[in-house]
C-alpha positions as CSV (number, residue, x, y, z in Angstrom):
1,X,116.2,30.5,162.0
2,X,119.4,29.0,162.4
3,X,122.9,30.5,162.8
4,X,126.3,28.9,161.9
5,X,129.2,30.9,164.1
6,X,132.5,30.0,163.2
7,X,135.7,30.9,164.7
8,X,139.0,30.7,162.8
9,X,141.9,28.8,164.0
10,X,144.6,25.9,163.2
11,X,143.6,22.5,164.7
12,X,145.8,21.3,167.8
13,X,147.4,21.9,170.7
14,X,150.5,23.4,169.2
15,X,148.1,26.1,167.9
16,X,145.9,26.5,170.2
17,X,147.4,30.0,172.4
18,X,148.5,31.4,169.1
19,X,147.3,35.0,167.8
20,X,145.9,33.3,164.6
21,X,143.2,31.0,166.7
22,X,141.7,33.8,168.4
23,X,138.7,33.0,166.4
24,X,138.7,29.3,167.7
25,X,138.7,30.9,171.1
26,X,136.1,33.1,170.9
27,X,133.9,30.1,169.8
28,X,134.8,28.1,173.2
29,X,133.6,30.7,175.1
30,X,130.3,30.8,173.7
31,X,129.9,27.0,173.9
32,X,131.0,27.1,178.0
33,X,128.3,29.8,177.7
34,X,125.7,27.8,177.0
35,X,127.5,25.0,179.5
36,X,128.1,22.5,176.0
37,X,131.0,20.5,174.5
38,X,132.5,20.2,171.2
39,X,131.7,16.9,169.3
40,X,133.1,16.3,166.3
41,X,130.9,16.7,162.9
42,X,131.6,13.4,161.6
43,X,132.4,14.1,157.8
44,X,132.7,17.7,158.0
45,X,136.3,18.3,159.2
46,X,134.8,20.6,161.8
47,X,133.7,20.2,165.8
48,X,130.2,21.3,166.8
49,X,128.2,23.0,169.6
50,X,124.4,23.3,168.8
51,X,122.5,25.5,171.2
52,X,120.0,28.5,171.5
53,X,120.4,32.2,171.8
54,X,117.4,34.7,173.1
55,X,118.1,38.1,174.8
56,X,118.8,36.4,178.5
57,X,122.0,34.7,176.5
58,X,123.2,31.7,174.9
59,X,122.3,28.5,176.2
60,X,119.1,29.8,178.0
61,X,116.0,28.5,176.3
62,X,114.0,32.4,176.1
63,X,110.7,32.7,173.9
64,X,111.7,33.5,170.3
65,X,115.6,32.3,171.0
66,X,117.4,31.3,167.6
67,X,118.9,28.0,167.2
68,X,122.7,28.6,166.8
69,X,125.1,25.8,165.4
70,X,128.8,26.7,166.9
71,X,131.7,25.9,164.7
72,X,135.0,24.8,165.3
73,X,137.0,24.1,161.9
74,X,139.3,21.3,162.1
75,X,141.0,22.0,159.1
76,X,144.3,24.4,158.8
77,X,143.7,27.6,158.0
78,X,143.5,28.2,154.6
79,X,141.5,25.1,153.9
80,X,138.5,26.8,156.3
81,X,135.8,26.6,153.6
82,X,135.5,22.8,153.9
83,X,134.7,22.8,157.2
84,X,132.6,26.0,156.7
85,X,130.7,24.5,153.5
86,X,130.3,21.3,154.8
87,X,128.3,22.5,158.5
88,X,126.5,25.1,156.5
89,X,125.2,22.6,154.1
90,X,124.2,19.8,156.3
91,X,122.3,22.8,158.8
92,X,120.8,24.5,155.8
93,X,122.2,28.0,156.9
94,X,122.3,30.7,154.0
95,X,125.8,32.5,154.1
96,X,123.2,35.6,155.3
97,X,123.6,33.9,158.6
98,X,127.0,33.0,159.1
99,X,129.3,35.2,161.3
100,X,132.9,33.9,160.5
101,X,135.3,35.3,163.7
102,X,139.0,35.7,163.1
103,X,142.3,37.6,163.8
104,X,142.8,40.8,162.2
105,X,146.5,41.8,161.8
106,X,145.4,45.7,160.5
107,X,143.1,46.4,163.7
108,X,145.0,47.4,166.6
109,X,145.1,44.9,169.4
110,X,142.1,44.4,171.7
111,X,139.7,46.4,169.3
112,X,136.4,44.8,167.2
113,X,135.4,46.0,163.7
114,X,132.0,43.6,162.6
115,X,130.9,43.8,159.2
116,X,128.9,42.3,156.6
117,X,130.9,41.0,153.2
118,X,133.7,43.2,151.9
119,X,137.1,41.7,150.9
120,X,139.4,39.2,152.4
121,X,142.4,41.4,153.1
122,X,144.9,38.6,152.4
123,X,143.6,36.2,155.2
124,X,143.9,32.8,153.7
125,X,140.9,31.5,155.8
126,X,138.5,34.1,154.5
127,X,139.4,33.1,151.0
128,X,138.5,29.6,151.8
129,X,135.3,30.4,152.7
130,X,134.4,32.5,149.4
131,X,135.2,30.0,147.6
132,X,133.4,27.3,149.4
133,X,130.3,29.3,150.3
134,X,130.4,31.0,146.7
135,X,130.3,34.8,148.2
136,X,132.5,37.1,150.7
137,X,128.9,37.9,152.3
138,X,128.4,36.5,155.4
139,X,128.9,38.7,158.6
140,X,132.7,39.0,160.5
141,X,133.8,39.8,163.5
142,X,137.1,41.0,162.9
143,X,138.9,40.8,165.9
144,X,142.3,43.2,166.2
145,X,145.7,41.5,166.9
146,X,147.8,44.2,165.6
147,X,150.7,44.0,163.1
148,X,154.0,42.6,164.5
149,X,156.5,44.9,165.8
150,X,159.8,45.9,163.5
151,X,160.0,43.6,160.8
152,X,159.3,40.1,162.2
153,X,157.1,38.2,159.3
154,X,153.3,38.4,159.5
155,X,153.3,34.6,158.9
156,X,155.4,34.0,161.6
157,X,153.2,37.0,164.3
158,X,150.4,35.2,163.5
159,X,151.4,32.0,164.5
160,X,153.1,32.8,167.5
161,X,151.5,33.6,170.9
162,X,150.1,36.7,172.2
163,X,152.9,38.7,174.6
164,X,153.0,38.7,177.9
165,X,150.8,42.0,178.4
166,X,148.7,40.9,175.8
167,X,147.6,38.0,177.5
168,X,146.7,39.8,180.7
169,X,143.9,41.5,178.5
170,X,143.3,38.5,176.0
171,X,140.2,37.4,178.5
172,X,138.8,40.5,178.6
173,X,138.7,40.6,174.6
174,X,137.4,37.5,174.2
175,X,134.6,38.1,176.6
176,X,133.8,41.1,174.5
177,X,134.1,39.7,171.1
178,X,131.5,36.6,172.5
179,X,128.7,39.3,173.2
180,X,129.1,40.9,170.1
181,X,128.3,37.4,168.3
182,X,125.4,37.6,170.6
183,X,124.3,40.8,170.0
184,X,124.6,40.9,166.2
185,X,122.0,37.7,166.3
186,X,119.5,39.1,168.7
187,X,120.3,42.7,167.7
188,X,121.0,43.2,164.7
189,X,124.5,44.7,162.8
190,X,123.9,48.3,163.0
191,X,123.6,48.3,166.7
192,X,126.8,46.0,167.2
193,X,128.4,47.8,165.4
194,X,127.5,51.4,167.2
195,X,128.0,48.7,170.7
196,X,131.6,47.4,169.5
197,X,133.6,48.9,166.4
198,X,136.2,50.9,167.7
């Protein structure tokens, strides 16, 4: 069985430390996990890790372990589906096995809601990938950045970087949010969810 993981982000270095690719960092730490490097998915619009996930981890080859395609889109935001279409397609994963990872600007910062399907709550990248996968029902791990103090535009939070504070604890939370991709694919969602949602 094969797994497509997928964390959200803008391509570049001008995006790379902003709130709104907290996804795309999640998805680094599970490919220097498994001790692997992004290559580019010629065609796809999208960089890959493909590695293997058992109960000692990613990256460490364990009797039963699943094969698990990591997925970097290299596509803006709200053009996420291509990239998300294209590597599910070519790796024959059903949207069943997909866990999309992205910012969440109504959880509060630092917490994890996972889920499978439900609505895209105005995030432009979800929508995307409905309309390129042809359902909302894949799994997410919803990944809290909070909503932006006083009236600064949510367009513009999201695409800043995290504060100073913040980004004492943003290792911590992206450590977290890595096991719970690995422990919705070797456990299952009801027990990440009763591990992480809170």
């Amino acid at each position: 069985m094969t797994w497509l993981v997928v964390g959200l982000g803008n391509p570049g270095p001008s995006y790379a430390t902003h709130r709104h690719n907290v996804g795309a960092m999640v998805v680094a730490e599970l490919a220097r996990r498994a001790g692997e490097g992004f290559t580019s998915a010629r065609g796809m619009r999208a960089e890959v890790v493909t590695t293997r996930l058992g109960t000692a981890g990613v990256g460490v080859p364990t009797p039963g372990a699943q094969k698990l395609v990591l997925c970097r889109t290299r596509t803006y935001m709200n053009e996420s589906g291509i990239s998300v279409g294209k590597v599910a397609a070519f790796h024959d994963v059903a949207p069943e096995h997909v866990v999309v990872i992205h910012d969440e600007l109504d959880i509060d910062f630092a917490a994890l809601r996972i889920k499978l399907g439900g609505g895209d709550n105005g995030h432009n990248g979800l929508k995307s990938i409905r309309a390129h996968l042809g359902t909302g029902d894949y799994y997410r791990i919803r990944v809290g950045i909070g909503r932006p103090p006083g009236r600064q535009d949510p367009a513009a939070y999201v695409l800043s970087d995290f504060g100073s504070t913040q980004r004492k604890e943003l290792p911590m939370l992206i450590d977290r949010a890595a096991y719970a991709v690995e422990t919705l694919v070797t456990d299952g969602l009801t027990a990440t969810q009763n591990r992480f949602n809170g």
